[in-house]
C-alpha positions in Angstrom: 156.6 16.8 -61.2 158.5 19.9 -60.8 160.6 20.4 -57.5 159.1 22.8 -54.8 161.3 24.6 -52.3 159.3 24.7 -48.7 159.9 27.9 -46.1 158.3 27.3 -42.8 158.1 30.4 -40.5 156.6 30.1 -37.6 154.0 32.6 -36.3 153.8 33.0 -32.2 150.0 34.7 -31.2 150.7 37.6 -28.3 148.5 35.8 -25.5 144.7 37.0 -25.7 142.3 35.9 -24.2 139.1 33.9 -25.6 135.9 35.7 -26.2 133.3 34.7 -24.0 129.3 34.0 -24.8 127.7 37.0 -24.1 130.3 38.6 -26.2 130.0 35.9 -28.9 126.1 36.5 -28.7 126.7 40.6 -28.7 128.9 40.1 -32.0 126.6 39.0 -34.1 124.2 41.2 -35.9 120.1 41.3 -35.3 118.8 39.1 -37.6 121.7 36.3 -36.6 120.5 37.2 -32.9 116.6 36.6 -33.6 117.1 33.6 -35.6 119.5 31.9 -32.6 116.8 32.9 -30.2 113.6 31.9 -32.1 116.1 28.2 -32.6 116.5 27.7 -29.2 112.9 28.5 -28.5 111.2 26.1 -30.7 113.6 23.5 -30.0 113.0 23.3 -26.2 109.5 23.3 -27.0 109.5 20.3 -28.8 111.6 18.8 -27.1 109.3 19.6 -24.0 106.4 18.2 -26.5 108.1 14.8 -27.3 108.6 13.9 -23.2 105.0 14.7 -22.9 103.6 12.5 -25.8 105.8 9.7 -24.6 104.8 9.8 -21.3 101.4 10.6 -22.0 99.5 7.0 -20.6 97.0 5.0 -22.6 93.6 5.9 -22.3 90.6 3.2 -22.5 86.7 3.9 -22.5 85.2 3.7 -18.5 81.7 3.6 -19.3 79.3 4.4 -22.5 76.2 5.9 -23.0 75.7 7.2 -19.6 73.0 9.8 -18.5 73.9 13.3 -17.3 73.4 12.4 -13.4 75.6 9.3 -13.5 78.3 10.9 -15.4 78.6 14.2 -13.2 78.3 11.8 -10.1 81.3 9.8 -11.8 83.4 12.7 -12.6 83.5 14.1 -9.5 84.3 10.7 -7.7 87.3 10.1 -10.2 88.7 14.0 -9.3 88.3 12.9 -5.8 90.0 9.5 -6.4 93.0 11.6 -8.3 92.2 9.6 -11.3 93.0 11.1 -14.5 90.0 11.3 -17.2 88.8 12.8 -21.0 85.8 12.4 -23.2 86.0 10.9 -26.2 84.7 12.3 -29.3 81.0 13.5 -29.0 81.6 12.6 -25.0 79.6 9.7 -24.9 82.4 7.7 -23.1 84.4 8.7 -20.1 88.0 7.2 -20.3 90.9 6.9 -18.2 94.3 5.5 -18.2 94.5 2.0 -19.5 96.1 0.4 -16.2 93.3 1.7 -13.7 90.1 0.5 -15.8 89.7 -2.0 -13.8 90.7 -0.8 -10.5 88.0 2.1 -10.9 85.5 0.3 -12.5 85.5 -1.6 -9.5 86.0 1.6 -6.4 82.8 2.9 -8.5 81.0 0.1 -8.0 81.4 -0.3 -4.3 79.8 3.1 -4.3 77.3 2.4 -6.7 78.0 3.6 -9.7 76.6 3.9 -12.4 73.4 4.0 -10.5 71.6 4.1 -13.9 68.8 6.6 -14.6 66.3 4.9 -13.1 66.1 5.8 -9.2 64.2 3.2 -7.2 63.3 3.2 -3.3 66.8 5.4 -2.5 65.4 8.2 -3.6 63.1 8.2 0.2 66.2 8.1 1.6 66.9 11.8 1.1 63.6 13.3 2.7 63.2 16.6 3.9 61.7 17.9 6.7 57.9 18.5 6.0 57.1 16.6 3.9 53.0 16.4 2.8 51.3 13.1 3.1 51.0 13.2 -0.8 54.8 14.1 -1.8 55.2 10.9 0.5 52.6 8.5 -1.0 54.0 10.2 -5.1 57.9 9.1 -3.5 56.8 6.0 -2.7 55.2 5.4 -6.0 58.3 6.8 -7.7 60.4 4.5 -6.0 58.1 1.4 -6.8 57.8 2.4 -10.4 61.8 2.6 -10.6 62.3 -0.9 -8.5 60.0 -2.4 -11.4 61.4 -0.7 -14.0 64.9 -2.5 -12.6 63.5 -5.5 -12.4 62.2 -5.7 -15.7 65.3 -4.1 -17.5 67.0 -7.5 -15.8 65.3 -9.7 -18.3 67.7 -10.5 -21.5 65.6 -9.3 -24.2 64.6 -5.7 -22.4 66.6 -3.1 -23.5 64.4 -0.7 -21.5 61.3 -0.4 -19.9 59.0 2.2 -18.3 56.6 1.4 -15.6 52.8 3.6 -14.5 51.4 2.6 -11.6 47.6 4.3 -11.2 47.3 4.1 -7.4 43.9 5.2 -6.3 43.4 7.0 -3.1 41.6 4.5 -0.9 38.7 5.6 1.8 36.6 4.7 4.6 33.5 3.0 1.9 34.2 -0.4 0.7 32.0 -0.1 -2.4 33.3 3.4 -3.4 37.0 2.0 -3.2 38.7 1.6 -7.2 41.4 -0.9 -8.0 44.8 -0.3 -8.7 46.1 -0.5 -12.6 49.8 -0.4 -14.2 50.8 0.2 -17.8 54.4 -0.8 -19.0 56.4 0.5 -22.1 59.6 -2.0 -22.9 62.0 -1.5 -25.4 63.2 -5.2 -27.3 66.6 -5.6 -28.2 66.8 -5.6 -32.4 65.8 -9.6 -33.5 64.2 -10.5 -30.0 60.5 -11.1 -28.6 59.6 -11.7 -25.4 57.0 -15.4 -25.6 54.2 -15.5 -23.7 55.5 -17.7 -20.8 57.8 -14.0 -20.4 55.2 -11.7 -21.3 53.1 -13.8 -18.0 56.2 -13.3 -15.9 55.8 -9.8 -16.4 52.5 -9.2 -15.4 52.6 -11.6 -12.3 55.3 -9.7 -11.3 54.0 -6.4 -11.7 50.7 -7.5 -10.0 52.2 -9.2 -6.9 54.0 -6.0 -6.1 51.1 -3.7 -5.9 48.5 -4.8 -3.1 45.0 -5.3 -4.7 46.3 -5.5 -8.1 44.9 -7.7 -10.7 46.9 -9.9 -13.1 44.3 -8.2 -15.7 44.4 -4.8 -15.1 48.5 -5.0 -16.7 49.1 -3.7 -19.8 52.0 -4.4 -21.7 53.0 -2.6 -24.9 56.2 -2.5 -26.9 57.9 0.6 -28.4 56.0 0.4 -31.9 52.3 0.6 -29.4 51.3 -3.0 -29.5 49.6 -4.7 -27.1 51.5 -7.5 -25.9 49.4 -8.9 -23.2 45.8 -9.6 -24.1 43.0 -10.3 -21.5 41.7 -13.3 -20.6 38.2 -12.6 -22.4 39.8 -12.1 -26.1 38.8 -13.3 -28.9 39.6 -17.1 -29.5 40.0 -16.6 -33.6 43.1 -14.8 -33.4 46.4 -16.6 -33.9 47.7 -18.1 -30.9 51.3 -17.3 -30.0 51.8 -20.6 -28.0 50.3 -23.1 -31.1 52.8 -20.9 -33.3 55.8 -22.0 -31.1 54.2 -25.5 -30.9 54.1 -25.9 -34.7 57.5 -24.7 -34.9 59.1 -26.6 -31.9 57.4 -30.1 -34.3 59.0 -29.2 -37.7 62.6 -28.3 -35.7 62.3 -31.6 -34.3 62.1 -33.2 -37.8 64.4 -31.4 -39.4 67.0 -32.3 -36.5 65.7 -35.9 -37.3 66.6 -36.1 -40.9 70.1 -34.1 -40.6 71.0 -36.5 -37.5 70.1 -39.6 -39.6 72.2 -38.5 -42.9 74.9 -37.0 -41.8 76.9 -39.6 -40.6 76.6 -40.8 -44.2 77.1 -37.7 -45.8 78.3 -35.2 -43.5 76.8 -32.6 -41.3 77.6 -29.7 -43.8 76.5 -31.4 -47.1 72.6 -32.3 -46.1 69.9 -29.5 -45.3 65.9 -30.4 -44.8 63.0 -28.2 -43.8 59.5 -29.7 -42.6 56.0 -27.9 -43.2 53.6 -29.9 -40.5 50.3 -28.9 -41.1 48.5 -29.1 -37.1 45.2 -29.5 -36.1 44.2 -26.8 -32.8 40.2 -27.5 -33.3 38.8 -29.0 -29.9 36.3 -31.6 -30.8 34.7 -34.0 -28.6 31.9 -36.6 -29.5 29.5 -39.2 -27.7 28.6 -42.7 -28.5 25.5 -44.4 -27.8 26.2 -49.0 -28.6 23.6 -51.4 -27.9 24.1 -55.1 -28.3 21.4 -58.1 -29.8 18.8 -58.9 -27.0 20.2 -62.3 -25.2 18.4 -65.3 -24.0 16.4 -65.3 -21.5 19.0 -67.0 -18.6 21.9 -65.2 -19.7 19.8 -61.6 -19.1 19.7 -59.9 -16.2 16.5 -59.2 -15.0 15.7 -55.6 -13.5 11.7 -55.9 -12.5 9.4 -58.9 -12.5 5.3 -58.0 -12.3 2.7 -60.8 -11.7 -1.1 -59.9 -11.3 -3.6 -62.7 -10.2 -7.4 -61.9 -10.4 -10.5 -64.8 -9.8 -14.5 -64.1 -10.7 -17.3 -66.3 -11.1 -19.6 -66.2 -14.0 -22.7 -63.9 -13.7 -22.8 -61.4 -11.3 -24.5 -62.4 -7.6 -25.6 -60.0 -5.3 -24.5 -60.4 -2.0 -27.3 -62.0 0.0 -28.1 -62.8 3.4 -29.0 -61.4 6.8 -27.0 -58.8 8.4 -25.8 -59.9 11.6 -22.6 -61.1 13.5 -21.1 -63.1 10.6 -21.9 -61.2 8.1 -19.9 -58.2 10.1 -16.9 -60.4 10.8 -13.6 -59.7 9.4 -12.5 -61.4 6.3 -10.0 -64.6 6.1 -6.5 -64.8 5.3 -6.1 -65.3 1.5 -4.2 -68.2 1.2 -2.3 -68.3 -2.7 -0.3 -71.1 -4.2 2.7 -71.8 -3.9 3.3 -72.3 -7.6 1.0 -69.8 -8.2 -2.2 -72.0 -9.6 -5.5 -71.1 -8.9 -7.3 -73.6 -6.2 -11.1 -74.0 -6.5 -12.7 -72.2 -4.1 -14.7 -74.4 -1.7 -17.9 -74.5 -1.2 -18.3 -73.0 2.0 -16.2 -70.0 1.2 -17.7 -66.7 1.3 -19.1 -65.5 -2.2 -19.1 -69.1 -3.5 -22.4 -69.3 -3.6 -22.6 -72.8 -3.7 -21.5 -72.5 -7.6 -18.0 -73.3 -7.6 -18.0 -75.1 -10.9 -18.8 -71.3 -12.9 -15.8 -69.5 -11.3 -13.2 -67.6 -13.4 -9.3 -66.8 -12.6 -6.7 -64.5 -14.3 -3.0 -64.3 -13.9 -0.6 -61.6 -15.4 3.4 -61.9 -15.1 5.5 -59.2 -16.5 9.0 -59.3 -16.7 11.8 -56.3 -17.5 15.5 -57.0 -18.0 18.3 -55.2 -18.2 19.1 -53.4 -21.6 22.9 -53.7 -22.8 23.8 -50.1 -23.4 27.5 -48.7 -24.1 28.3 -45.2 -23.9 31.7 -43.4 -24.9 32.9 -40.1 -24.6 35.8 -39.2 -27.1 37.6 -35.6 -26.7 40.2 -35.1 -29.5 43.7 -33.3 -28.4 44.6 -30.6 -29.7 47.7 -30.3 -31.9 47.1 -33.4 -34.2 49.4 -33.4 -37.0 47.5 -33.7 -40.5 50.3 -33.5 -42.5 54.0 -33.8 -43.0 56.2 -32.0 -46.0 59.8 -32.7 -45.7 62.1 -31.3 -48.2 65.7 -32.7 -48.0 68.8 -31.7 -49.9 72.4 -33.5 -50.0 75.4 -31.9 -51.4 77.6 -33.9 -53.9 80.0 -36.6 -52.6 83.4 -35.8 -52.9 85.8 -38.8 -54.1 89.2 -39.2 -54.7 90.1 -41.0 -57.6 93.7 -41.6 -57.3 96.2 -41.6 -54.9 97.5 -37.8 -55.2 95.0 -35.8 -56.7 92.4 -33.4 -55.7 89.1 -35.0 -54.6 86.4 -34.6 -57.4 82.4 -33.8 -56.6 80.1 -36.6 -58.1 76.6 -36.9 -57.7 75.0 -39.6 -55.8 73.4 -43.1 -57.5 70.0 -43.3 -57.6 70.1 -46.3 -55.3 71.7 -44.4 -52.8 69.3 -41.4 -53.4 66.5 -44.0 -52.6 67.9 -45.2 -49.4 68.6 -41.9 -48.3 64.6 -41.6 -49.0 64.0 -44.1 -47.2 65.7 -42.9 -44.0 64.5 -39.7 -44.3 60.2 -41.4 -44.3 61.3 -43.3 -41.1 62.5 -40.3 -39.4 59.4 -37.8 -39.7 56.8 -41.3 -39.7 55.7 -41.0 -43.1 52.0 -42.0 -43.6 50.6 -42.2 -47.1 47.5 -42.4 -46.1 47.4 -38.9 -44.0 49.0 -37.1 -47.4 52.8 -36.9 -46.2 55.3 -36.3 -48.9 59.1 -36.3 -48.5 61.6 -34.7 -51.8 65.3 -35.6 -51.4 67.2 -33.7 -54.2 71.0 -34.1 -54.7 72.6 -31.2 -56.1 75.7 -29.3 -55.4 76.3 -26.7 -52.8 78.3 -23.6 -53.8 80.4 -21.8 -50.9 81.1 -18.5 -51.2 84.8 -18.3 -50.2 86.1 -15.0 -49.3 89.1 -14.5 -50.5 91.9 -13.4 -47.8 92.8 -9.9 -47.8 96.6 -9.1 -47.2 96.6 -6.1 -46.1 99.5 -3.7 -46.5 101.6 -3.3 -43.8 100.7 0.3 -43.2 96.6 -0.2 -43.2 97.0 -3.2 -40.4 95.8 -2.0 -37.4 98.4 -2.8 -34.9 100.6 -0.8 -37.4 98.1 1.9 -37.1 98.1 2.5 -33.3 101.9 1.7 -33.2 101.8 4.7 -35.6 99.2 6.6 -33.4 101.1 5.7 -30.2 104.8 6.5 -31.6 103.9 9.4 -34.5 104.2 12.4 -31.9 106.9 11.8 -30.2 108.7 11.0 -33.2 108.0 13.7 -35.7 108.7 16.3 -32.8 112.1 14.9 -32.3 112.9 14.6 -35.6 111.5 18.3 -36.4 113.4 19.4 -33.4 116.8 17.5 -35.0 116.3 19.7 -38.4 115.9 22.9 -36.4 119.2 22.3 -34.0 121.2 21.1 -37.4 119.1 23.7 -40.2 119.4 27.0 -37.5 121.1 26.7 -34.1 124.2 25.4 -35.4 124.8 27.8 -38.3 124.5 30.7 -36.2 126.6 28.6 -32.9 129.3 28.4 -35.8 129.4 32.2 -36.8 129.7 33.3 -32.9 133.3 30.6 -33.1 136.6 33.2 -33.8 137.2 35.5 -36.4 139.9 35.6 -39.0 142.4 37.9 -39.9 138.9 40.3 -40.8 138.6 41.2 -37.0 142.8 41.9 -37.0 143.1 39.0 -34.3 146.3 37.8 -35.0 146.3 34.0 -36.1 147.4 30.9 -34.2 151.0 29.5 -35.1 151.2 27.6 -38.7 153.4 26.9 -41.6 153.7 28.9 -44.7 154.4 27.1 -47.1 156.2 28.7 -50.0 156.0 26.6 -53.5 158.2 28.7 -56.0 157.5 27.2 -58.9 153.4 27.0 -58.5 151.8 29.8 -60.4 150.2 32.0 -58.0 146.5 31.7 -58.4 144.8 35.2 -58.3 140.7 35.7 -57.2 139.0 36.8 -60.5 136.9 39.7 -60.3 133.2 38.6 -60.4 131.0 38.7 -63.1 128.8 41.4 -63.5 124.9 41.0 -62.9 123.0 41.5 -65.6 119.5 43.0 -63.8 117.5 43.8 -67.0 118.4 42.8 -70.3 120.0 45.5 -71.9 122.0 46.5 -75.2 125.6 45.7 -74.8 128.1 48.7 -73.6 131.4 49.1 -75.4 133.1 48.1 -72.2 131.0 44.8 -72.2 131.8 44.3 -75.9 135.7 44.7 -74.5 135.2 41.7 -71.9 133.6 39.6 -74.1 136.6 39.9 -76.6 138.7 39.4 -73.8 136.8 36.6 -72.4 137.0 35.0 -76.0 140.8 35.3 -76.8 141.5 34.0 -72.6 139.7 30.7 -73.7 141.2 30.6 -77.6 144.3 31.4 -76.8 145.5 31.3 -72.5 149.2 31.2 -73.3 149.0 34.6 -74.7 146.8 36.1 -72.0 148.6 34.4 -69.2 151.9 36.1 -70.6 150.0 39.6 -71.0 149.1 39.7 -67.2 152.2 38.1 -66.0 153.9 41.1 -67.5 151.4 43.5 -66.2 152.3 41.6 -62.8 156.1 42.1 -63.1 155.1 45.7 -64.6 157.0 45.8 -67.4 
């Protein structure tokens, strides 16, 4: 490495004073200027923006699906409770900050709200003065309606309801006077029914809060128009609700028989049975009429006992004598046997006539016993079960056949098949006779495993709302870090102190003087070619030049070096 000889001269500035901001600012040109003002700008705006997004708080839904009245009365409670609010999309929900759901869901309902759309007896409350007797007696039917519109919308499977009450207006004549009716419109939730023990609830309590108001003049129809409740008088052919839930409650109580029985042998999950009872609602009732063999004659009980006694003499006599005292006397005492046998009448009887030995006697005796008679009155229930179908499948055992490896499926033997059989005839009372049958079929369940979906990491939800949360703030500081490094600093670095172009003389350094480094030179640039053109005879020139400077640089360093020294 050649030898360098090093001159150091020191340069001493004349004392100036630095160049303040404004004048910094007032030195550069206009579009330096706009672009240092416009960078400033936007980056205190986001800046601004980021501290707002991050200390924006959480908002969570109040309350959905509310009607116009409820939500204006909400509204204005929350601006006079200084609670901060927003609709969601659509504005069917109200929310507010995250940490004060509960605390406001709570202040609203001391006051109330939601009241609901349904008004019920408060809306009396607010009467004016003046009132007619008939906006009174429509404000108090109003506020019945509502109050049974409430009550009804309290029931699990109402989603809504509507209540009519036709109140007639009553007068002085007893026979002129028309009961009261109601109507009533519900709404079901999707996949419930109201039963009829429900559907009676809701009559009774419709009719026992209107005076006068028959259980039978309720109607009650759903949201598709069918009648619900049905009179008392209907027709007795139509399929009855209550025998429906009856035959159903029966085969629900077999089928829990046969799954309790099996699955402690084969599992709760690997046996399935349905029952088809076949149940007799006919009302029957007969009467029976049994009579027994006459018995004998001391071992009957007699009811009536007749005898009839008669005595006559042969011929017929007419009664002779003269009429006088005896023959005007009063007749005797008839004296009968004991035993009942005829005694000859004596001689001085009256009528015998002296004849005694032609007389005649009769006796009669009639007896009537008791007749053995059985009568029984037989009224059938209703219900009776004709028939029982059960229908029983068990899923494949599973058994391990050695220690270590997976379990295998395997049917069952037909011995255990038949016990299982047998089981299941016990449980639901199987009775050849009345037709039962019961199928047990072993076959092999399939499961339908879902497979478990990973995710990526950017479509899981709590990466989502992190994202949601944190996005904002994030992408307006980062946009604010490009613009601060992209245009503020650029143009903070052109207002710093000029060089020896503004004739400010220079702080003190070194020169350092190398005398045997060749002096490097700036090249003039290259021209710019702006269209393409036919070369020029000075272009022609640089290009030879150009070519002999890279063939041959000793030979053109030495030409310049003595156009340098000018010889």
């Amino acid at each position: 490495m050649p030898s360098a000889a090093v001159a150091e001269m020191p340069i001493a500035p004349p004392p100036l004073a630095a160049a303040s901001w404004p004048q910094r600012f007032a030195s550069l040109d206009r579009a330096a200027r706009v672009r240092l003002v416009l960078g400033v700008a936007l980056f205190a705006a986001m800046v601004v923006a980021a501290a707002f997004f991050a200390s924006r708080p959480d908002y969570r839904v109040l309350f959905t699906s509310l009607s116009d009245k409820d939500g204006g009365a909400i509204v204005a409670q929350l601006a006079q409770m200084n609670v901060p609010y927003k609709y969601s999309e659509g504005g069917g929900a109200i929310m507010v900050p995250a940490e004060r759901v509960h605390d406001v869901r709570l202040r609203l309902a001391s006051q109330g709200l939601p009241k609901g759309s349904v008004a019920g007896f408060e809306a009396t409350e607010s009467s004016r003065f003046g009132v007619t007797q008939f906006q009174e007696r429509l404000n108090f039917q109003r506020g019945l309606e509502g109050e049974l519109t409430r009550s009804i919308q309290a029931l699990a499977s109402v989603q809504s309801a509507r209540v009519h009450l036709a109140l007639p207006n009553q007068n002085g004549f007893f026979r002129e006077q028309q009961k009261p009716s109601a109507s009533v419109l519900v709404s079901l939730y999707p996949g419930r029914f109201l039963d009829r023990t429900q559907l009676a609830g809701i009559v009774h309590l419709v009719a026992s809060s209107v005076p006068e108001l028959a259980p039978a003049a309720v109607s009650v129809l759903d949201d598709t128009g069918k009648l619900l409740s049905q009179p008392a008088d209907a027709a007795g052919g139509a399929v009855d609700g209550e025998q429906l839930a009856y035959a159903q409650q029966i085969e629900q109580q077999y089928a829990r028989r046969i799954v309790d029985i099996l699955a402690p042998i084969v599992g709760r999950d690997n046996v399935k049975a349905q029952v088809a009872a076949d149940l007799d609602f006919s009302q029957t009732e007969s009467t029976t009429e049994h009579h027994r063999p006459n018995l004998a004659t001391d071992a009957s009980a007699v009811r009536s006992q007749q005898i009839v006694e008669s005595a006559g003499t042969q011929g017929s006599q007419l009664p002779a004598g003269v009429p006088g005292a005896v023959s005007n006397q009063p007749p005797q005492n008839a004296s009968a046997p004991i035993n009942g046998a005829n005694p000859a009448p004596s001689a001085g009887a009256p009528g015998a006539g002296g004849a005694g030995a032609g007389s005649v006697g009769r006796r009669e005796l009639t007896t009537n016993y008791e007749v053995d008679k059985t009568t029984s009155v037989t009224r059938a229930a209703m219900g009776v079960i004709r028939r029982v179908n059960a229908a029983v499948v068990v899923n494949y055992q599973s058994v391990v056949e050695a220690p270590g490896k997976p379990a295998v499926n395997k049917a069952l033997s037909p011995e255990q098949i038949e016990q299982m059989t047998a089981l299941v005839r016990e449980a639901v009372g199987f009775n050849k006779e009345r037709g039962d049958s019961v199928n047990l079929v072993n076959a092999p369940f399939k499961v339908d495993e879902a497979a478990p979906v990973d995710a990526p990491l950017w479509k899981q939800p709590e990466v989502i709302e992190l994202a949601r949360s944190l996005g904002w703030p994030l992408g307006l500081s980062l946009a604010a870090a490009l613009l601060l490094l992209g245009v503020v600093r650029p143009v903070l670095r052109s207002m710093g102190p000029r060089g020896a172009k503004d004739g400010a003389p220079q702080p003190a350094r070194k020169l350092d003087a190398i005398a045997s480094e060749r002096i490097e030179r700036p090249a003039l640039p290259a021209p710019v070619d702006e269209a393409p053109q036919a070369p020029t005879d000075e272009q022609l020139r640089l290009a030879d030049a150009r070519t002999l400077a890279k063939e041959n640089p000793v030979a053109v360093a030495n030409i310049v070096k003595s156009w340098v020294n000018g010889e």
